[in-house]
C-alpha positions in Angstrom: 0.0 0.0 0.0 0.6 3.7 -0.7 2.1 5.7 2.8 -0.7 7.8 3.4 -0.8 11.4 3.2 -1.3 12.2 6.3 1.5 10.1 7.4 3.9 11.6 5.3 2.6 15.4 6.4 3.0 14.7 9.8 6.5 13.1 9.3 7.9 16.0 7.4 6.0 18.6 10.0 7.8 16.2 12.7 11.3 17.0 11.4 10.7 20.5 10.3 9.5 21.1 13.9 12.7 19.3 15.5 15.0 22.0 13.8 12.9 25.0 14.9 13.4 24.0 18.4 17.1 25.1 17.6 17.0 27.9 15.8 17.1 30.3 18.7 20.5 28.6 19.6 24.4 29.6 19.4 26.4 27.1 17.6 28.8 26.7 21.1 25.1 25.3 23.2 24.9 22.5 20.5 27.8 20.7 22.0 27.0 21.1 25.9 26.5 18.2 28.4 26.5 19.4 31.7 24.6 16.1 33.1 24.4 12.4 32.0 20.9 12.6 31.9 21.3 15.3 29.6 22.3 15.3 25.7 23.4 17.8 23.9 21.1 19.5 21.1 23.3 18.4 17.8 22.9 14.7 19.2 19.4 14.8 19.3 19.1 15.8 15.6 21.4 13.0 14.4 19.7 10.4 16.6 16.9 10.9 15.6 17.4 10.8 12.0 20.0 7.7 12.3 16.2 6.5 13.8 15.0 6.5 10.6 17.9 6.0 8.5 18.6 2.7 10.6 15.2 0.9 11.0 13.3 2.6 7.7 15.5 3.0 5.2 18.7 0.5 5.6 16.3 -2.5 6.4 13.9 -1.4 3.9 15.2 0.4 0.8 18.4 -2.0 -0.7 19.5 1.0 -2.9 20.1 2.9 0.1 23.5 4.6 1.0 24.8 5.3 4.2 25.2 9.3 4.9 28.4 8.3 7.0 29.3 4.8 8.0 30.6 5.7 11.5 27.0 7.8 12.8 25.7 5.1 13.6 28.1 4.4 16.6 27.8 8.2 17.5 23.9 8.3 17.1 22.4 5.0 18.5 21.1 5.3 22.4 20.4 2.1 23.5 19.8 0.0 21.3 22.4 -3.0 21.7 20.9 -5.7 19.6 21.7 -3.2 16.5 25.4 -2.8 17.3 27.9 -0.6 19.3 27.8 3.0 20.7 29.4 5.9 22.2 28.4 5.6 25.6 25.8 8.4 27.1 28.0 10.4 29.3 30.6 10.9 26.3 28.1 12.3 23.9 28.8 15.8 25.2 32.7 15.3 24.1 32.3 14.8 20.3 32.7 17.9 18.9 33.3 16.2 15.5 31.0 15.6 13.6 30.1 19.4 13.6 26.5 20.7 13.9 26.5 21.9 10.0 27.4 18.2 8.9 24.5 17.1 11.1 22.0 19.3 9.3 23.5 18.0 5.8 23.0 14.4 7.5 19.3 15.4 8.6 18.5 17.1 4.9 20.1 13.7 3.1 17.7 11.4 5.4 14.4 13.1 5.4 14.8 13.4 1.6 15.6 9.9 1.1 12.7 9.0 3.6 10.2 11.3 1.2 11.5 9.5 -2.3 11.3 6.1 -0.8 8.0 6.0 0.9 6.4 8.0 -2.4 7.8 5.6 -4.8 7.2 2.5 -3.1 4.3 0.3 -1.3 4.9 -0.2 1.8 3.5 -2.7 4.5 1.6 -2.3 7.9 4.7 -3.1 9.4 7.0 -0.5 7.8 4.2 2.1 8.4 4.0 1.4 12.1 7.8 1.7 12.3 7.3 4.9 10.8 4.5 5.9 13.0 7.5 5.2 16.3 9.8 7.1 14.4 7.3 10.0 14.5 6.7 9.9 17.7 10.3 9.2 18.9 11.1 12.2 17.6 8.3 14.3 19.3 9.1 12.7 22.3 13.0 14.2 21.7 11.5 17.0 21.2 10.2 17.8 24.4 13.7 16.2 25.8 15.8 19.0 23.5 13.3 21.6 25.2 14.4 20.8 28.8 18.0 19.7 27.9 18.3 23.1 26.6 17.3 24.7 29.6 19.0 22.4 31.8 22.3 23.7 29.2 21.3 27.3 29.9 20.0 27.0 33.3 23.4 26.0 34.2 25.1 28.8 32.7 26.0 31.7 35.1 24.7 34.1 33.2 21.3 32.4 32.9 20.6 33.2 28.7 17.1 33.5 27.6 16.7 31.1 25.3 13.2 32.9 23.6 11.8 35.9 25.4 8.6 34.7 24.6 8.6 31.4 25.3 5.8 31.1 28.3 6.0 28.5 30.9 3.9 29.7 33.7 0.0 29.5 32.1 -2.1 29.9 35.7 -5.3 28.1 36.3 -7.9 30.7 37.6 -10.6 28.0 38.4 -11.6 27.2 41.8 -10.1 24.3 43.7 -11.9 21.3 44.1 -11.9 17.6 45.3 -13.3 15.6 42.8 -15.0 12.7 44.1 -14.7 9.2 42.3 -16.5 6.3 43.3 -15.3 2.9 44.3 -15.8 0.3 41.3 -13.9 -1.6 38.8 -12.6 0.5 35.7 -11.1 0.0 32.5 -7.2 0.9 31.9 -5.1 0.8 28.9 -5.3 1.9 24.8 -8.1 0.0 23.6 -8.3 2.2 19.8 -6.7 -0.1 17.1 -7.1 3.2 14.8 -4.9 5.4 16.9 -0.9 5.7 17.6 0.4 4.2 21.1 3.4 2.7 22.2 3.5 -1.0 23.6 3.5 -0.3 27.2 0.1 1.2 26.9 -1.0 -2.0 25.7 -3.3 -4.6 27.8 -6.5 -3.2 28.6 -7.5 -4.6 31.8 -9.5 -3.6 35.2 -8.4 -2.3 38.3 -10.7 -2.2 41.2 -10.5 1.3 43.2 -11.6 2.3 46.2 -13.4 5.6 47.0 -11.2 8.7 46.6 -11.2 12.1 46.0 -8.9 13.8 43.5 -7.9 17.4 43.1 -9.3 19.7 39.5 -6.0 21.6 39.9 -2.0 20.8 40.6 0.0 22.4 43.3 1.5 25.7 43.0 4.2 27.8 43.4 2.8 29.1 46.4 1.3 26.1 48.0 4.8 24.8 48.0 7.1 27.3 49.0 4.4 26.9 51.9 6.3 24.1 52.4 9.8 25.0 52.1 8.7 27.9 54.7 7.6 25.4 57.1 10.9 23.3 57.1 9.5 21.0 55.0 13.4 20.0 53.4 14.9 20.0 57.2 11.9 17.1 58.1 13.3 14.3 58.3 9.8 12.3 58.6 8.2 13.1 55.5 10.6 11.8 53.1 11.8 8.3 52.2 15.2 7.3 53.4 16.5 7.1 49.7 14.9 10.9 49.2 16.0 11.9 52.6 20.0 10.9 51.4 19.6 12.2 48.0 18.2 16.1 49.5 21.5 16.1 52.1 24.0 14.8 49.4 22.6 17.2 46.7 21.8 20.3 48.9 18.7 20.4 47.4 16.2 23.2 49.3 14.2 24.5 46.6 12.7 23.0 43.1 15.2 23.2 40.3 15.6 26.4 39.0 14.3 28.2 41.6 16.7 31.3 43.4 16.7 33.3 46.2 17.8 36.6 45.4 18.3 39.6 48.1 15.5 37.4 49.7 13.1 37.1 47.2 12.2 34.3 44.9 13.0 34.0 41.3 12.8 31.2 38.4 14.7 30.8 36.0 12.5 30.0 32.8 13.6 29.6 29.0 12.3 33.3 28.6 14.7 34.0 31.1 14.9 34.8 34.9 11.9 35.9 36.0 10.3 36.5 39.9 8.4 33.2 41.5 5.3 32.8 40.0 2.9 31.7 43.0 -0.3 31.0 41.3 1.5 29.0 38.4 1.9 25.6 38.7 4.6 24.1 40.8 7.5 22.2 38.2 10.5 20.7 38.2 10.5 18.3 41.1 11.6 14.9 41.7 8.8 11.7 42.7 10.7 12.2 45.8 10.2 16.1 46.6 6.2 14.9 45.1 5.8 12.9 47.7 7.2 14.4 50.6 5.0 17.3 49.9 2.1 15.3 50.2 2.8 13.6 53.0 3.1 17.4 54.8 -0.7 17.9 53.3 -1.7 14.6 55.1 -2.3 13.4 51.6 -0.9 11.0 49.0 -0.5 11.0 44.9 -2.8 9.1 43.1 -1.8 5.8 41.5 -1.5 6.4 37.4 -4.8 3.9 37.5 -6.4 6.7 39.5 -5.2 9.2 37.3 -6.7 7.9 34.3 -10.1 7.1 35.5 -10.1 10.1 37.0 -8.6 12.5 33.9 -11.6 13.2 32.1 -12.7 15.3 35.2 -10.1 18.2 35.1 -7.8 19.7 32.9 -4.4 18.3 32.2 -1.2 18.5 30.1 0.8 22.3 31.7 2.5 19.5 33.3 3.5 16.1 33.4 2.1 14.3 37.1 4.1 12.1 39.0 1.8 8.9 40.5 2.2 6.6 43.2 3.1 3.9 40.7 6.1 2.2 39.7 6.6 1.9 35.8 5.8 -2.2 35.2 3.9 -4.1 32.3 0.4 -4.2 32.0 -1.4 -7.8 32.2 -0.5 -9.6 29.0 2.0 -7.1 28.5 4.3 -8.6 25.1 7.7 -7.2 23.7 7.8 -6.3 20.1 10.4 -8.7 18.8 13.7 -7.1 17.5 15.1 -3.9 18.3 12.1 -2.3 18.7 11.4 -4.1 21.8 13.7 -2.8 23.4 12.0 0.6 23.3 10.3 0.5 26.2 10.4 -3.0 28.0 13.6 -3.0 29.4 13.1 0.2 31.8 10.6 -1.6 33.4 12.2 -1.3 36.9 12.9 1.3 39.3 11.2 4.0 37.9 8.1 6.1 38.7 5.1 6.6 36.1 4.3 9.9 35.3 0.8 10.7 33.8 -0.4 13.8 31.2 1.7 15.8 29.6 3.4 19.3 29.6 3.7 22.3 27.8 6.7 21.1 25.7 4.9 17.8 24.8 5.2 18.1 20.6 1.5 18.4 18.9 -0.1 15.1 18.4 1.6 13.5 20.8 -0.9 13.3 24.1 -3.0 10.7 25.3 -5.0 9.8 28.3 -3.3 6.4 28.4 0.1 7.9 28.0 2.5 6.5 30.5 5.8 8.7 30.9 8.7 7.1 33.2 11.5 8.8 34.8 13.9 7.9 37.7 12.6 9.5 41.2 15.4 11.9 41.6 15.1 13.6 37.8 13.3 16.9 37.5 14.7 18.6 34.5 11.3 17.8 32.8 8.1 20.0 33.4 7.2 17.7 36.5 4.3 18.9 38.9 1.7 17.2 41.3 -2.0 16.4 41.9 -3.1 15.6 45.4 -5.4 12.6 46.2 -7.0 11.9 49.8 
């Protein structure tokens, strides 16, 4: 069959969108890795068209040529069964190959992606590769957003990035606790027609009790509310692993937050600004999540409470850590090949995260959407929702 034309619209908006994320950059903040968890900017564009260079067009078109025959050690992540890499904390030492030759790299792949998929049939298979590709890249997307603030964030002289770019959208409704009744309900991506990834997969039930759920996330305020009241010096609301990680890190305040001749600023991609306090809290660990709630006497919901709960407020300013730890769904199967390693094998010691944020790509959001991070990141746009 033909790729459809709405596929190959939304794969050519997909790339063109990647390479506007940049454009407000200097050529030295391509290059910068100031954390292992971070990437720098120029690897994000080659990895994610070595994406689809690798698993569209090598295994797919014969006549293909390689751009270059060494990007695939520098581009691949973690992809072992498809061959060797540059490990993650060294991709912020390659300053060769240079961002230019990365565009050129980019421009050759996307065109040979366009030629091929026009001028040949392709199979269900191939088109749901190319529907991951898609959608690895937006999700790269919203990781060059918040590596690029972690890059600049870090910087001493605390650039603005886009003096326009708006982080801080406040929620003028009334607070309320939403109350859901006890009962078993229905979890997982049950559409056949629309795009989700495989650990969405295995609609099942989940029997919840009674509980009441908040129409709006924490803010600013609520939490430096907690700060003020020595909530970082209190040794009983935090787990022992949190309560290690806070004294070993000195961390006192959510991540890019300072205290300046006593008053509270952020630092945002439009630059530093003074606190927010009716904007929604960001940029904190599962672990600063939950020690907040124990303060309110409260918990987080699970992420099976979250999504039988979702259709009842408004989501997606930021993503929402859960009470739940990031493990397969009943009947739960691996894509064979590399593919399966795309999500499967994180499958421990994480934390789920439910929503999305404001750097979540277009197209890209679901209610069964389950995002997983380690419970001491919180370079994403992580808030909270309380549950009691």
């Amino acid at each position: 069959m033909k790729i459809s034309p709405s596929l190959l619209e939304e794969l050519i908006a997909t790339r063109n969108a990647t390479e506007s994320i940049c454009k407000p950059l200097q050529i030295e903040d391509y290059v910068i890795q100031p954390a292992d968890f971070v990437s720098p900017p120029k690897w994000h564009l080659g990895h994610t068209t070595w994406f689809f260079e690798q698993f569209v067009l090598k295994e797919n078109a014969p006549s293909y040529e390689l751009f270059d025959k060494n990007f695939a050690f520098v581009f691949n992540s973690y992809y072992e069964s498809v061959g060797k890499k540059v490990v993650r904390t060294n991709r912020g030492n390659l300053s060769r190959p240079g961002v230019k030759q990365i565009y050129d790299y980019r421009a050759y792949v996307t065109k040979m992606l366009i030629n091929f998929l026009t001028e040949n049939d392709i199979s269900k298979e191939l088109e749901d590769v190319i529907q991951i590709g898609i959608h690895h890249e937006k999700q790269h997307q919203e990781l060059l957003l918040t590596d690029i603030k972690y890059i600049l964030g870090n910087n001493p002289l605390l650039p603005v990035y886009d003096e326009n770019f708006q982080e801080n959208e406040i929620d003028t409704s009334t607070q309320k606790w939403l109350s859901i009744p006890k009962g078993l309900y229905t979890i997982g991506h049950s559409n056949t027609y629309e795009f989700c990834y495989d650990n969405e997969r295995g609609v099942h039930q989940v029997y919840l009790n009674d509980f009441f759920i908040s129409n709006k996330l924490i803010t600013n305020k609520e939490y430096l509310e907690f700060m003020e009241a020595g909530g970082y010096k209190n040794v009983l609301l935090w787990h022992a692993e949190a309560w290690d990680w806070i004294n070993q890190e000195n961390i006192q305040a959510p991540a890019y937050w300072h205290q300046v001749d006593g008053k509270w600023y952020q630092y945002t991609l439009g630059g530093l600004i003074p606190l927010t306090e009716k904007a929604p809290l960001t940029h904190i660990s599962y672990y600063e999540a939950f020690a907040f709630a124990q303060w309110k006497k409260m918990r987080l919901p699970t992420e099976f409470e979250w999504e039988a709960a979702q259709h009842k407020f408004n989501w997606g300013e930021r993503w929402e850590w859960t009470e739940s730890a990031y493990s397969p769904y009943p009947n739960y199967k691996k894509p064979d090949g590399a593919i399966g390693e795309y999500n499967g094998k994180f499958m421990v010691n994480q934390k789920v995260l439910r929503g999305a944020s404001l750097a979540t790509a277009k197209n890209h959001t679901r209610i069964t959407y389950r995002n997983f991070f380690h419970p001491q990141l919180r370079w994403q746009f992580n808030g909270l929702r309380l549950t009691k």
